[in-house]
Each structure stands twice: as structure tokens, then as C-alpha cells.
Backbone as numpy.savetxt, mean C-alpha at the origin, in Angstrom:
# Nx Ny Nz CAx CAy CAz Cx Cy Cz
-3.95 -36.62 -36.93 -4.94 -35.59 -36.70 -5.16 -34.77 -37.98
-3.63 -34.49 -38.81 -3.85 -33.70 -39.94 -5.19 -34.85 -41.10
-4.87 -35.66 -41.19 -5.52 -36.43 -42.01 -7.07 -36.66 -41.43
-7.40 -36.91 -39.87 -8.69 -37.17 -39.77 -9.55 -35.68 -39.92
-8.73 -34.06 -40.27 -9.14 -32.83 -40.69 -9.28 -33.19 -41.86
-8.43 -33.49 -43.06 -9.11 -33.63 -44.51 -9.39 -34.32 -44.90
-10.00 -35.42 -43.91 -11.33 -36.35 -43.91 -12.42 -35.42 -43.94
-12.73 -34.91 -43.20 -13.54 -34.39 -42.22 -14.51 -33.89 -43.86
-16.02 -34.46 -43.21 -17.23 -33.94 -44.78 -17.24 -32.71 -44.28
-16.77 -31.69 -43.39 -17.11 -30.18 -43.63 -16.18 -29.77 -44.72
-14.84 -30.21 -44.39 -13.46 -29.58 -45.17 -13.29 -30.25 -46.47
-14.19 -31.31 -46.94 -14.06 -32.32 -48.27 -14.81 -31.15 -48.83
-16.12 -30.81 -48.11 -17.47 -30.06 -48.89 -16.47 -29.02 -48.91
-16.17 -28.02 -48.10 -15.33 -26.82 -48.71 -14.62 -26.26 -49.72
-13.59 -27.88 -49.54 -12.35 -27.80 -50.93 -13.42 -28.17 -51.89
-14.36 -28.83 -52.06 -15.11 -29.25 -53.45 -15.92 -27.52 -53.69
-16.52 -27.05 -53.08 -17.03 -25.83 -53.24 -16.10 -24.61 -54.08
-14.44 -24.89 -53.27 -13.90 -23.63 -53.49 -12.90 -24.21 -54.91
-13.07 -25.82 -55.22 -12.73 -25.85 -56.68 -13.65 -24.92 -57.52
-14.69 -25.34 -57.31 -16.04 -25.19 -58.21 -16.07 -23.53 -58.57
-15.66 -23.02 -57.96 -15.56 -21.08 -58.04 -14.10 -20.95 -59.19
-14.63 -20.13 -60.11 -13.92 -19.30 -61.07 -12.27 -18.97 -60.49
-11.56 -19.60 -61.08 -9.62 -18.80 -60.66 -9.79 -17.45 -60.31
-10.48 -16.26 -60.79 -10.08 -15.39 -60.43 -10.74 -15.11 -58.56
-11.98 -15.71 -58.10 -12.54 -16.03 -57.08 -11.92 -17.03 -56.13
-11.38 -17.69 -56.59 -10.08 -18.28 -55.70 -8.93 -17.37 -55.68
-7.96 -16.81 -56.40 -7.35 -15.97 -55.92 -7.60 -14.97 -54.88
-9.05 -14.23 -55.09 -9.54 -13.97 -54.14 -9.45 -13.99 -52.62
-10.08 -15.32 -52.69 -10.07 -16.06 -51.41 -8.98 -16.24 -50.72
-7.74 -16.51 -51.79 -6.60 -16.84 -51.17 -5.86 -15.58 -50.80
-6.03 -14.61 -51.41 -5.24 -13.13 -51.11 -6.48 -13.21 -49.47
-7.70 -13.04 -49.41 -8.02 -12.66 -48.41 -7.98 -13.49 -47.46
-7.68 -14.69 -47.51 -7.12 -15.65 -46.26 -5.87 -15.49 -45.96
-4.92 -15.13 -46.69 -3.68 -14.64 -46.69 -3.50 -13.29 -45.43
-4.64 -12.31 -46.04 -4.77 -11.09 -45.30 -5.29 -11.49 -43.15
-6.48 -12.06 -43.54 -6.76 -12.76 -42.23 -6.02 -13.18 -41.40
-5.53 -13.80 -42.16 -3.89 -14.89 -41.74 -2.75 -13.84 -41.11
-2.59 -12.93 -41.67 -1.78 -11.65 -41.61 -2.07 -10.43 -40.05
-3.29 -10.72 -40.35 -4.12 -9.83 -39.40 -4.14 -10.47 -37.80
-4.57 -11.90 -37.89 -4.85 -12.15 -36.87 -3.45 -12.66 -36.24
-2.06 -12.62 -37.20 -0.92 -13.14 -36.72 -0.16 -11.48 -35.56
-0.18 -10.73 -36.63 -0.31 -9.27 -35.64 -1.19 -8.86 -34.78
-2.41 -8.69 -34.99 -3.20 -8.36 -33.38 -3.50 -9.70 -32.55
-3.03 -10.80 -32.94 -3.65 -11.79 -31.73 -1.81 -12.47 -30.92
-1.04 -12.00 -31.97 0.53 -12.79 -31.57 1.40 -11.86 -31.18
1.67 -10.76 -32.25 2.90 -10.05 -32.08 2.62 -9.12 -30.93
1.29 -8.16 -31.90 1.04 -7.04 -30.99 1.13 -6.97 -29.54
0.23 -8.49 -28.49 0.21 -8.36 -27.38 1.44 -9.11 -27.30
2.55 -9.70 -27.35 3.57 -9.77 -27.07 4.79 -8.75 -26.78
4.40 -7.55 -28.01 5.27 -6.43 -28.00 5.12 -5.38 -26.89
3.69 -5.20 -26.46 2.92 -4.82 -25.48 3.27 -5.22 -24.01
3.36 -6.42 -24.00 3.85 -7.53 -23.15 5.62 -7.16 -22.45
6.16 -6.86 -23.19 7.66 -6.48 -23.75 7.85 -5.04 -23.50
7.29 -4.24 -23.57 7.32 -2.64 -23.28 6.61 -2.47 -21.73
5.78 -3.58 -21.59 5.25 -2.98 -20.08 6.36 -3.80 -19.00
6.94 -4.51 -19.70 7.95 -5.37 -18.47 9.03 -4.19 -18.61
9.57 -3.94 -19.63 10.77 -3.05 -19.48 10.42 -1.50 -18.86
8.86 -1.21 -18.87 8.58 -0.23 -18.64 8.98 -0.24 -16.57
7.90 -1.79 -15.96 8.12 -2.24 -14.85 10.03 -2.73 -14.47
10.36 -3.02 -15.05 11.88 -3.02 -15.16 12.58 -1.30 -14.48
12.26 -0.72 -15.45 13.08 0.41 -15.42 12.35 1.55 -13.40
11.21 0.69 -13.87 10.46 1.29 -12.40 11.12 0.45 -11.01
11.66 -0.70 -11.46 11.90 -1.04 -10.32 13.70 -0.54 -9.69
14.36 -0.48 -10.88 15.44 -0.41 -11.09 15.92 1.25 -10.33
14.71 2.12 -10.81 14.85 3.64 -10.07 14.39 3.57 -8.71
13.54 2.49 -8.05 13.14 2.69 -6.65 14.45 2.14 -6.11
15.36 1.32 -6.57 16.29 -0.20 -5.89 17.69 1.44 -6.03
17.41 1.85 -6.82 18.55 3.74 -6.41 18.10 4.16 -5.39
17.12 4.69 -5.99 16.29 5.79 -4.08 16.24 4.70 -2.86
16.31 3.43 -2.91 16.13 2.79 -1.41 17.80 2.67 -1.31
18.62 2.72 -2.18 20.31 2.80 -1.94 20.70 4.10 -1.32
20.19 5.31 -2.26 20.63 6.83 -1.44 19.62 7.07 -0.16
18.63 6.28 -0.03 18.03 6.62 1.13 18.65 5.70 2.45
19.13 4.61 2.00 19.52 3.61 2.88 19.93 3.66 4.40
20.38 5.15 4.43 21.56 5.50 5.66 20.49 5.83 6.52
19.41 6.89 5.55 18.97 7.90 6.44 17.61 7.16 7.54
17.44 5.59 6.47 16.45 4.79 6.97 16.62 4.16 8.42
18.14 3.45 8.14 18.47 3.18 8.92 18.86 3.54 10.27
19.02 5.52 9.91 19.03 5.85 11.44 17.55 6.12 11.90
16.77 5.88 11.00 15.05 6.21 11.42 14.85 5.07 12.13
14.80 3.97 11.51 14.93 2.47 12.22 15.58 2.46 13.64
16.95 3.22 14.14 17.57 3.31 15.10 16.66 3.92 16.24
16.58 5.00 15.66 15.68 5.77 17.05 14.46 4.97 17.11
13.71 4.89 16.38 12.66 3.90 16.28 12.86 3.20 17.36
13.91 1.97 17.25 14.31 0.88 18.49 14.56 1.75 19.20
15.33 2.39 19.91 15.34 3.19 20.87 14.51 4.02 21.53
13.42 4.57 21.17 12.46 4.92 21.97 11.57 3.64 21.98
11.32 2.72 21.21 10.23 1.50 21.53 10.96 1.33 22.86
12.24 0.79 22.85 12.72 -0.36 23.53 12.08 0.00 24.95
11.84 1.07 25.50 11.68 1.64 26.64 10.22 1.46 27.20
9.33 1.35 25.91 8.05 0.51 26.02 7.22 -0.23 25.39
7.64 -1.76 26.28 7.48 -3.01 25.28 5.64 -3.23 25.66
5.06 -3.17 26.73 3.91 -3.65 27.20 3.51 -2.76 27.64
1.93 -3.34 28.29 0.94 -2.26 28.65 1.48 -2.05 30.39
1.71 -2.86 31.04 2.32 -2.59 32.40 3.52 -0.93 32.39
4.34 -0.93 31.29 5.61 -0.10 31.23 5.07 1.12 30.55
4.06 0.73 29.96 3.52 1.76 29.61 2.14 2.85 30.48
1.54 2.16 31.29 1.11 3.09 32.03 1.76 3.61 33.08
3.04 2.91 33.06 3.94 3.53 34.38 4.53 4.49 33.65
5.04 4.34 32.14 5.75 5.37 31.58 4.60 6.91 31.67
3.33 6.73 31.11 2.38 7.49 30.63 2.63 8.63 32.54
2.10 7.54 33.50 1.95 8.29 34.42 2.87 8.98 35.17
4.08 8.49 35.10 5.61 9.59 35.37 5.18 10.61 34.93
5.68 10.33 33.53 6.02 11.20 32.26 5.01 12.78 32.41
3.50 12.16 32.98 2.42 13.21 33.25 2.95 14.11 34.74
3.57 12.93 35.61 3.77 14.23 37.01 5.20 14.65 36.75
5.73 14.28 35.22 6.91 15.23 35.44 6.70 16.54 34.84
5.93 16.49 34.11 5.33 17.49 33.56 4.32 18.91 33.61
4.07 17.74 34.66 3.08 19.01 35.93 1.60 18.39 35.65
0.85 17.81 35.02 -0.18 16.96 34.62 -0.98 16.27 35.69
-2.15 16.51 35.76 -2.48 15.24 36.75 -3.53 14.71 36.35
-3.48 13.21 36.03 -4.62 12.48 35.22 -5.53 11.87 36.57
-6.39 12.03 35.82 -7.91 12.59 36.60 -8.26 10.72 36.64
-8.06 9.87 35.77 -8.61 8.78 35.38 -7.66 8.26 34.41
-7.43 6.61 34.09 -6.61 6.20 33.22 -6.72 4.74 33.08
-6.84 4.29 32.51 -6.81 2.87 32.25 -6.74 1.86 30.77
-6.51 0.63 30.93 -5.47 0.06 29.90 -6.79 0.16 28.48
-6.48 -0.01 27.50 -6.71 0.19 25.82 -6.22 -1.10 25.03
-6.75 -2.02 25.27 -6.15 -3.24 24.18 -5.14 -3.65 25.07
-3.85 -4.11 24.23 -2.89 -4.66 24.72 -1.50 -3.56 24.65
-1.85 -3.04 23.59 -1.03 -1.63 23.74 -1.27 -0.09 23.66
-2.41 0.29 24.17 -2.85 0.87 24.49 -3.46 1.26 26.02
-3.79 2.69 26.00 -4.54 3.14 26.92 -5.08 4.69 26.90
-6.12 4.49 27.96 -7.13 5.92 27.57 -6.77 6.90 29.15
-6.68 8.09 28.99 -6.16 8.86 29.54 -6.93 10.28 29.90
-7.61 10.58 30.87 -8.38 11.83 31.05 -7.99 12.78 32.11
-7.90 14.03 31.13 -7.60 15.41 32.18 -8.32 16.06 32.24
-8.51 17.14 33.13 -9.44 18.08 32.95 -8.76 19.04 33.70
-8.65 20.40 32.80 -8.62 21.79 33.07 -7.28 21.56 33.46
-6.38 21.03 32.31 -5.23 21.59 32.54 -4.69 22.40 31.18
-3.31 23.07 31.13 -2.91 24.21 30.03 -2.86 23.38 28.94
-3.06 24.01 27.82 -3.27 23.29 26.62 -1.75 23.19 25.89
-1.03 24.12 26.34 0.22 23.98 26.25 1.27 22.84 26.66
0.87 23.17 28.11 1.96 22.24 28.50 1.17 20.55 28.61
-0.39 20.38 27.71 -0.66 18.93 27.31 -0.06 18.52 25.88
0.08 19.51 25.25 0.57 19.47 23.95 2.22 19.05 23.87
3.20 20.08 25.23 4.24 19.34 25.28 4.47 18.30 26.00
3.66 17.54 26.92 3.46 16.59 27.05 3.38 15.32 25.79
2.62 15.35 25.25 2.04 14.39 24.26 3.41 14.53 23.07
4.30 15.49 23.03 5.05 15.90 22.15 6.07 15.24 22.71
6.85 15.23 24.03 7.92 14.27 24.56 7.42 12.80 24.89
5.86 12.30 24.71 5.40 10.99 24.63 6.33 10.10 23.50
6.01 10.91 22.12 5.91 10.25 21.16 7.93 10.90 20.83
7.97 11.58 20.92 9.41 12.05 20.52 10.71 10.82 21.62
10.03 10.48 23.10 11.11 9.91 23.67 11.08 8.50 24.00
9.53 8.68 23.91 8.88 6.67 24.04 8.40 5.99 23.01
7.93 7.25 21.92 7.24 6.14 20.64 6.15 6.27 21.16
5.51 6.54 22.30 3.72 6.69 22.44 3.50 7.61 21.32
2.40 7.07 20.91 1.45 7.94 19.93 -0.22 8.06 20.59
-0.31 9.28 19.89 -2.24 9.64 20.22 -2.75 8.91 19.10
-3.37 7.71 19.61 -4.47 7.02 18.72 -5.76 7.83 18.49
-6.45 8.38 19.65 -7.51 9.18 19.45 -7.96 10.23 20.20
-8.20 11.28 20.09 -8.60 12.04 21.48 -9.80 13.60 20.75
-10.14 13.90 22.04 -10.91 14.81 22.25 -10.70 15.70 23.07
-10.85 17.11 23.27 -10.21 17.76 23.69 -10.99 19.16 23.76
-11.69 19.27 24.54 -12.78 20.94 24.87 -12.41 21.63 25.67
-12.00 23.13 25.29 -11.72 24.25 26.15 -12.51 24.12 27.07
-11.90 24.72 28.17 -12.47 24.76 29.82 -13.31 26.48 30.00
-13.67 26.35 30.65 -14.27 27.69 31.32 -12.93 28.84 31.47
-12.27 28.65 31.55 -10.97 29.34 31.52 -10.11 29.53 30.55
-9.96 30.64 29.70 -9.33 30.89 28.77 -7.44 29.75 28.79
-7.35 29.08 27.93 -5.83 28.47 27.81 -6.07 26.76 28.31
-7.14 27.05 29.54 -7.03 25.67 29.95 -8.44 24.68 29.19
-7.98 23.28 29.13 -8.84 22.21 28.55 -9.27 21.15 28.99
-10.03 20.62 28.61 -10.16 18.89 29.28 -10.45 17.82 27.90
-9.25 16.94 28.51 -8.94 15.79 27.43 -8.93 14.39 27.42
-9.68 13.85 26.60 -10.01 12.76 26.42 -9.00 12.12 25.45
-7.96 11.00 26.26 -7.08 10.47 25.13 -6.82 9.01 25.02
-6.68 8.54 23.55 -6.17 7.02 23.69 -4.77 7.43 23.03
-4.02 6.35 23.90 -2.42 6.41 23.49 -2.32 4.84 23.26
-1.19 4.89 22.32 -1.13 3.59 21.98 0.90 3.69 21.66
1.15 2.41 21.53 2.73 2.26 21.96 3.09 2.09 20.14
């Protein structure tokens, strides 16, 4: 390959050209191919390699401080994880869950006006004109003892100062 290059009539015509120029015009040439040579070995080789090299150690040292904080956090995860399973476990489906939803409401003093299922783990839930209080601690021992959460709701004061009517989706 080296030889079919200084075959080649571009690179014959070249070297015959750059005889033909004055020594001090070849030195020239050769200091500034030298320089080129120089230039493009640092911004096209080293530079993004070194670059290359500082952002890994940079990602290194980032991963190395999260792999600490997930060690000192480890315990506290794991008892989050705990209760977690422990209030899920109590409701796996939509059957256990509208039986849970609708206890949970007449233990509370609640009486849902209307209710029915939301997906597969979900469901939508309507009161009207009851205390805004005791829906709030309602919805507060949902999610604190079963893991129900309020996916979405609405919620307009009643004609009666304290009391409301609420429009809710709960989801497991």
C-alpha cells in the first residue's frame, strides 16, 4: 500500500514540485508540516482522550459517592421497603380493595354515596356533605395503613360551613 502511495502521479507531482522550491522554502514546509503534524496530534488524539479520562474519573468519583449514600442509607431503605410490604400486603386487588376502601369509610363515620372499580387497581369514590376533617383523616389512615393513595380528586365546600362533597380516585 506504502508503495502503490509513492506511485501515485498526485504524490510523484508533489515530491517533483516541492524539489523544485528553494531549501529555504522547503524548510519551510517542513517546519510547517511538522507544526500541523503537532497540532492535529494534540487536538484530534491527546486532547479528546485526556477529556475522555477526566470525565470517566469525574463519572467514577460520582458513582463511588452515591454507592456511600446508598450504604449509609441502606438500613433506613430497607425499613421503608418493610412497611411498604406491609401495608401493600393487605391490598393486593381491586376486590380487597373496595372492601378495604368501604370498611375503612364506615369505620370512620363516612358514607359513600357511590363507588366503583378504576382500572385494575383502582377506584372512584363519591361523598357528599361530609366533614372535611374527618375525610382528610380518612384518606390519611388509607394511605398510612393500606398503601391506598389519592390518584385524583375534587372536592367543593357544601352549603354548610366545614362540610364538603368529594370526588375521588384511589389507587393501591
Amino acid at each position: 500500500m506504502l508503495n502503490r502511495l509513492r506511485t501515485s502521479p498526485l504524490v510523484l507531482k508533489a515530491v517533483a514540485a516541492f524539489d523544485q522550491l528553494p531549501t529555504r522554502d522547503q524548510r519551510a514546509l517542513q517546519l510547517l508540516g511538522a507544526a500541523l503534524l503537532i497540532f492535529i496530534l494534540f487536538f484530534g488524539v491527546w486532547r479528546p482522550a485526556h477529556e475522555f479520562h477526566l470525565r470517566g474519573a469525574r463519572d467514577l468519583a460520582q458513582a463511588q459517592d452515591l454507592v456511600s449514600w446508598m450504604h449509609a442509607h441502606e438500613a433506613e431503605a430497607r425499613q421503608l421497603a418493610r412497611n411498604g410490604q406491609q401495608s401493600a400486603a393487605s391490598v393486593v386487588d381491586s376486590r380487597s380493595l373496595l372492601t378495604t376502601v368501604t370498611t375503612s369509610a364506615q369505620q370512620s363515620g363516612l358514607a359513600l354515596q357511590r363507588f366503583e372499580p378504576s382500572g385494575e387497581r383502582g377506584m372512584r369514590v363519591w361523598l357528599e356533605d361530609v366533614p372535611f376533617t374527618t375525610l382528610a383523616a380518612w384518606l390519611e389512615k388509607l394511605d398510612r395503613q393500606y398503601g391506598i393513595k389519592v390518584d385524583q380528586a375534587s372536592i367543593d365546600r357544601g352549603q354548610t360551613p366545614g362540610l364538603v362533597t368529594a370526588r375521588l380516585t384511589l389507587k393501591i
